[in-house]
N, C-alpha and C positions, 0 to 999 in steps of 0.2 A: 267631433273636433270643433274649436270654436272657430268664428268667423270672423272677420274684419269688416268693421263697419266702414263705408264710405261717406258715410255723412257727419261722422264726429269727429274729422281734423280739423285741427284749425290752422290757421295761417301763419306762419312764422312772420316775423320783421326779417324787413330786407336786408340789413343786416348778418342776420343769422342765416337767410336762404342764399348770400354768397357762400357762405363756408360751408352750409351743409345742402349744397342743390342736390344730391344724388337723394340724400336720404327726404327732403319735403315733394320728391317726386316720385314717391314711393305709393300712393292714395293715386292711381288714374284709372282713368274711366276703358273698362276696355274696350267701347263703342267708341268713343270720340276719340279718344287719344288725349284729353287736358286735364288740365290739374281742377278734382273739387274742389266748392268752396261751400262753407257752410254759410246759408244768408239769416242766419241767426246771429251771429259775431259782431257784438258792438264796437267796430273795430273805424277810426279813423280813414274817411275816405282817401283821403292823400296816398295813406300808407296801402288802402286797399290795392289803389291803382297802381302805386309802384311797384308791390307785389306780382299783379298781373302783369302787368309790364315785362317782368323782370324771367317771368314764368312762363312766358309769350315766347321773348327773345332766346330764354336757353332750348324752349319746344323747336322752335324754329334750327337752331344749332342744334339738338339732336336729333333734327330731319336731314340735315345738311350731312352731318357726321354718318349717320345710317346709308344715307342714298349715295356717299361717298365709299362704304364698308362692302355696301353691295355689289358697287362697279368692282372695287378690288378684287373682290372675292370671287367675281364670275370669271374677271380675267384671270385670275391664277388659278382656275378653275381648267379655262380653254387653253393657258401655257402645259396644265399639271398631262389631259387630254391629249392636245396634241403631241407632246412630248412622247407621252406613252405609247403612244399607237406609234409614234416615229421609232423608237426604242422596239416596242414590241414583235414590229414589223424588221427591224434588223436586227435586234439580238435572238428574238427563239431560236433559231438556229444554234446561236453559240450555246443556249441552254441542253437544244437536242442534239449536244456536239459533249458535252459534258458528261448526259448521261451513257452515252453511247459508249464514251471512255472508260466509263466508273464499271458498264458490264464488261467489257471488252478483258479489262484487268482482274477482275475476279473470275469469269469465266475463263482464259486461257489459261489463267496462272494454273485454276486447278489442275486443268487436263494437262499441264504438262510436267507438272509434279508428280504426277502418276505414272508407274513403270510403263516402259514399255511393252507392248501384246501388238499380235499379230490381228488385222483388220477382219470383220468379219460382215455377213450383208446388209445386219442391221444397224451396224453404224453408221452405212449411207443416207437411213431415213429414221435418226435418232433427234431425238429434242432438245432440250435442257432449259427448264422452269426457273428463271430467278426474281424475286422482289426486291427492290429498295425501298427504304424510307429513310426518315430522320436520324430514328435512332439504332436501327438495326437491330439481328439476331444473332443466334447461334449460327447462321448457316451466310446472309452476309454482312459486312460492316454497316455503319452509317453511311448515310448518303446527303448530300445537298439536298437533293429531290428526293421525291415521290418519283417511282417508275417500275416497271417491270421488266423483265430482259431475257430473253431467249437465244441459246445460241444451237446452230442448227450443225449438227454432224461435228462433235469437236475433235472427237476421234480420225474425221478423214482429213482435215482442215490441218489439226498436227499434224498427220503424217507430210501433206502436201507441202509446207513449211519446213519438214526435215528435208522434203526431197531437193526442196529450194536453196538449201543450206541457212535458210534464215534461225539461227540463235533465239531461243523461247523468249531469255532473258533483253536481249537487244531490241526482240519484237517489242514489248510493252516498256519498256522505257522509250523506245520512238513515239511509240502511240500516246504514251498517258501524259508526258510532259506537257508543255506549251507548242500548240498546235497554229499551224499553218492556214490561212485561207485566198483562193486565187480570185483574184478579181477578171479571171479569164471564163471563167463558168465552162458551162459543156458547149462542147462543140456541134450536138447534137441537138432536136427538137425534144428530146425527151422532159425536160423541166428539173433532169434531177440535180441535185448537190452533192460538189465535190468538198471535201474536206484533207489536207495535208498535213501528214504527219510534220512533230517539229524538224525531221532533219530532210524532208520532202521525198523520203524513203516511200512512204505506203499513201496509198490514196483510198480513203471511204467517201463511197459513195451510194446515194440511196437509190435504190430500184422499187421497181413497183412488185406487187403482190402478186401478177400473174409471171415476172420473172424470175423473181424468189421461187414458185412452184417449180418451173422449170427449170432452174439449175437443180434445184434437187432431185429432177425426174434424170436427169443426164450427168447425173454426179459422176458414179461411176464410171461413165464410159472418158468424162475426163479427166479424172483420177489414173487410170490406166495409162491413155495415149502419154500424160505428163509424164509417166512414171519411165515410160517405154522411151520419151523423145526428152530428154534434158536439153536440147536447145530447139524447142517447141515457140516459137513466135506468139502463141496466142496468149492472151490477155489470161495474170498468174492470180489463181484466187485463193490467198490466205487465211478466209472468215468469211463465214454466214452467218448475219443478223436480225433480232428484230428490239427494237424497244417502241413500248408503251406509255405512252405521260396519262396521270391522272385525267380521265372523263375526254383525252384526245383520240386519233386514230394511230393505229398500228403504221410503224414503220420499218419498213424493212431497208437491209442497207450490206452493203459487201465491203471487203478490205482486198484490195489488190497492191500488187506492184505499180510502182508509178516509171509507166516507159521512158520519161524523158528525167535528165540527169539533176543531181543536184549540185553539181560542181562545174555545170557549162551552161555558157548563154545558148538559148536555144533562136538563135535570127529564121528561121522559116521553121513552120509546122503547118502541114498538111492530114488531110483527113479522107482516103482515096479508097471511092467502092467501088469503083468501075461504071458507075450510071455518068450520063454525061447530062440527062434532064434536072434542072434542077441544082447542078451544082456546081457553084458558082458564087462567090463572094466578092462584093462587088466593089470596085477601087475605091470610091468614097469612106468604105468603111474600114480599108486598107488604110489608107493615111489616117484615119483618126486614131488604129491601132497596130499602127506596121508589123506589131506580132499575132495579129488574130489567128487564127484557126482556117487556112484556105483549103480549097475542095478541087475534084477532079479538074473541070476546065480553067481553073489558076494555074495551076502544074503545067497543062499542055499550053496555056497560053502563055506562061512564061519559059516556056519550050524547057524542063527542068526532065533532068534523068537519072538516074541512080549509078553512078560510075563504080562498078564493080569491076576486078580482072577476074578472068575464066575461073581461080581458083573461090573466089567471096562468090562468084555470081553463082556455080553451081552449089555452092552449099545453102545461099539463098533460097532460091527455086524449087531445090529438092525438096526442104523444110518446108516451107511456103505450102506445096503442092500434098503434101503428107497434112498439114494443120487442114487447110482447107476441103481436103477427102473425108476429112472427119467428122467438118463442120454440115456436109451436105446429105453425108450419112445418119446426124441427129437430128436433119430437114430444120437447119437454123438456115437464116439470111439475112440481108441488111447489117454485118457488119463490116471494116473498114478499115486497112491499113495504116496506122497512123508513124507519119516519117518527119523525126524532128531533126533537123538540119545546123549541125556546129561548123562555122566558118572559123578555121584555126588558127588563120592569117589574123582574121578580129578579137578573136579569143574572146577574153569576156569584159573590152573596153568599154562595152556599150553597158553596163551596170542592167542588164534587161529585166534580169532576178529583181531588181532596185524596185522597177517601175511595176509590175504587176503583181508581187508578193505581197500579205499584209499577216502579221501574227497578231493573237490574241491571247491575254497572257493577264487574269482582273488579280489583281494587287489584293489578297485575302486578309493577307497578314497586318497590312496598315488599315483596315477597316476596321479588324479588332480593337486596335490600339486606340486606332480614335473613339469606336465607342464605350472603350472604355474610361476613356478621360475623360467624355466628354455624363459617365455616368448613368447610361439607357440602358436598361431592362431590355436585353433584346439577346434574345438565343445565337446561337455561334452561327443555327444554321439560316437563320431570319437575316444577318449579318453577310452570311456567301451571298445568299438569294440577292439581297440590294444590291453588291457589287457586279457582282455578274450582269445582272441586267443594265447597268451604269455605267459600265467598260466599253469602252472604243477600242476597234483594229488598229496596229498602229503599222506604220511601215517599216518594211523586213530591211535589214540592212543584210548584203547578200555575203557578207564577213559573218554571219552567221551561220550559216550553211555548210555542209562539209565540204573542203576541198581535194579531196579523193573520192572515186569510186568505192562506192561497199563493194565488200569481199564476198559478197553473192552471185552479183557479175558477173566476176571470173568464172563460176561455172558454165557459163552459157557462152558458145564462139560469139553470138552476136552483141553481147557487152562485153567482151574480153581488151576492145582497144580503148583502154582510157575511159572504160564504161560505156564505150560504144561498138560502134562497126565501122572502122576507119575505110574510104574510098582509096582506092587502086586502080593503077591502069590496068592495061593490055598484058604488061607485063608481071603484073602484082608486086606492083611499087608503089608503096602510099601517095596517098594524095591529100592535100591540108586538108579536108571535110573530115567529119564523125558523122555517122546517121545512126538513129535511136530509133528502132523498130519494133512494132507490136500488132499486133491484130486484135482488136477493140470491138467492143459493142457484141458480144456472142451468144446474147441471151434471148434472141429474138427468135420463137419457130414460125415456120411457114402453115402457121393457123385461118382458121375461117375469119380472122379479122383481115389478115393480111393477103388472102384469097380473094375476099370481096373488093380491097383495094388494089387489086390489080386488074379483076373485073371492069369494074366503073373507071379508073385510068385509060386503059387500054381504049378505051368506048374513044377517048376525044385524044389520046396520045401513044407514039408510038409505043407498043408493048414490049419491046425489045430494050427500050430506052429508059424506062420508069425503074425505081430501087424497088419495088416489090413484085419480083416475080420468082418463079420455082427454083428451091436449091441447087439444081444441077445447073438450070441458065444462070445462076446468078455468081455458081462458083466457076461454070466457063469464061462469064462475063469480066470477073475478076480476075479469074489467070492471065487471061487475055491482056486486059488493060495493065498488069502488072509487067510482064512479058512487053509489053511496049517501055514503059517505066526506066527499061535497061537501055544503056547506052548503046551498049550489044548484045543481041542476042539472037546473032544469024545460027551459035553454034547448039541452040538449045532444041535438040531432040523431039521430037513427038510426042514421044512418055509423058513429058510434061503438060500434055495436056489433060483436060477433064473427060472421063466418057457421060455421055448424058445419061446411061445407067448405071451411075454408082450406088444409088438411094437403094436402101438394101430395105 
């Protein structure tokens, strides 16, 4: 290839090197950074020096222009940086909220388009394989993402859903629309994330990989008792999940019923295992969220009771005391009655839905448009990806929300009042409260993790008083504490207690 000589330019007149400076600084040195000059050029000193002169001062302005280009470019560099990780760090979730959807809807839709059969025992511990990508197959559509998705027993998950009376088609039009997020989080140490359907029907939330094992090792026996108790208290599970993001970790995740309503302000919610160590939410963080999530010694310190008449209270109890024989007999513990509290009189003046609801809902259709006007090569699915991750929560207006109970409710006496369980006196006559009832958290067994921490507990605190200890102390402990919980309950029987050898 030929080469360019550096020593056979010559020097323009200063004239000319105003109009053409890009192209006479075209010959530089790429040691020094200046303009040659040939010292052969019989060239008028005057003009020489105005030359350099002139070639000095634009060097100098393309120092100034460069070290100007550079600050810019770092800082829209450190805006472009921190932005992302600020983004990245609050939106993945909306991403792994997205794919979660996209399996959820081709996953159930199949199995529930599929006739009906009778269950059999390998469907307890059955799999189902799915990939997404861009462009999709024969077997599912396109996808936004990359991801894979497993759904764990679809066969018993339907049934549990029929038994619930939950509507296939209502299930996944709740789920796949525009979704819900609570700025309330878990009430729990666990870390995990709750996710709410758009009508705050169903709640997904993710579990970890040794509670996903174990709900599938006691599927059946909760399959069964559900089937057996239609107003069963315990925490209702709709769906077992996992999805995979491209070179990420495996996430597993469940779909439940969400105990507390979508058509009532909820002004108290409590979270009551019967442990009195430990639990305790402290008034400072009370006023900064008067609706936080309180725990056993809030209840007793705000001397709060469960005003049932003889006829609620024993259907309570009875139920109550049949969930938890169950629970002790799978050797679960550590979980927790959760009682969310409608004052009728307030109803739902105080907009509470207002202040800690937010939906997420990324505008697809105008990103199209824009880039198509704007004339960028850029794939449809290139186009979701930027919006989605550039979308902001926005806050729920609670006129969104339904105001009726679903008609699934009604099958269970303890959401049959108004979607809840309305308080009564002595004589079983209403009383302005609703309470919204559930038994949460049941995926926890009384393993060698939970063994050792009641070991080393116990060492420095009382053992009687710590949340982990043996399923029969931990479901007497709670009957107990709940059995206080009622306003009365001189006339509740013996029966109702636990024997310390139920664990079969």
């Amino acid at each position: 290839m030929p080469t360019r000589s550096s020593t056979a330019i010559e020097l323009a007149p200063a004239s000319t090197f105003k109009k053409n400076k890009r192209r006479s600084l075209l010959a530089r040195s790429s040691t020094t950074g200046t303009i040659i000059r040939s010292s052969t050029i019989n060239t008028p000193k005057g003009i020489v020096e105005q030359d350099v002169e002139l070639s000095q001062d634009f060097e100098k302005e393309l120092s100034v222009r460069r070290k100007t280009f550079k600050r810019l470019s770092t800082k829209v560099e450190e805006d472009k940086v921190l932005m992302g990780t600020r983004i990245s760090e609050g939106h993945q979730n909306y991403i792994l909220m997205y794919n979660m959807l996209t399996g959820i809807r081709i996953a159930v839709g199949r199995v529930s388009a599929k006739p009906e059969r009778a269950l059999v025992d390998q469907d307890f511990m059955a799999a189902h394989k799915l990939a997404f990508d861009v462009t999709g197959d024969e077997l599912t559509p396109g996808a936004k993402y990359d991801f894979k998705f497993k759904d764990y027993a679809p066969w018993v998950f339907r049934g549990l859903r029929e038994r619930f009376g939950i509507d296939p088609a209502d299930y996944l039009i709740s789920l796949t629309s525009k979704y819900i997020l609570s700025e309330l989080g878990s009430p729990g140490k666990s870390g995990s994330f709750f996710y709410y359907s758009r009508d705050y029907r169903f709640i997904i939330k993710t579990i970890h990989h040794t509670e996903h094992k174990f709900m599938r090792k006691i599927l059946k026996e909760y399959y069964e008792h559900v089937t057996s108790n239609p107003d069963t208290l315990l925490c209702r599970y709709y769906g077992l999940h996992r999805v995979k993001l491209p070179h990420g970790r495996k996430i597993h995740f469940v779909v439940m019923g969400n105990v507390l309503p979508a058509n009532k302000d909820i002004h108290e919610t409590y979270d009551l295992k019967g442990s009195t160590l430990g639990r305790f939410l402290p008034e400072e963080e009370i006023k900064k969220n008067p609706y936080a999530v309180m725990k056993d010694l809030n209840w007793e310190k705000r001397a709060r009771k469960l005003q049932l008449g003889p006829q609620k209270r024993k259907l309570f109890i009875t139920q109550l005391l049949r969930d938890v024989k169950l629970l002790v007999r799978m050797n679960i513990m550590d979980y927790s009655l959760m009682i969310g509290v409608h004052d009728i009189v307030r109803g739902n003046k105080d907009n509470v839905r207002d202040s800690t609801l937010q939906f997420f809902q990324p505008d697809t259709k105008l990103a199209e448009r824009r880039a198509s006007m704007m004339k960028k090569r850029e794939s449809k699915a290139m186009v979701y990806r930027k919006v989605i991750m550039e979308a902001n929560p926005d806050k729920l207006n609670a006129s969104d929300l339904p105001d009726t109970p679903f008609e699934e409710r009604r099958n269970c006496s303890f959401y049959s009042d108004d979607g809840g369980f309305q308080a009564t006196d002595e004589r079983n006559r209403p009383i302005p409260a609703l309470y919204y009832l559930g038994i949460i958290d049941i995926l926890t067994p009384y393993d060698i993790k939970k063994k050792s921490e009641h070991f080393f507990k116990s060492m420095t605190q009382n053992k009687n008083e710590i949340s982990a200890v043996k399923p029969s102390n931990y479901g007497n402990r709670f009957m107990g504490f709940m059995a206080k919980a009622l306003e009365h309950n001189e006339d509740m029987p013996r029966e109702y207690q636990l024997e310390t050898n139920q664990k079969k």
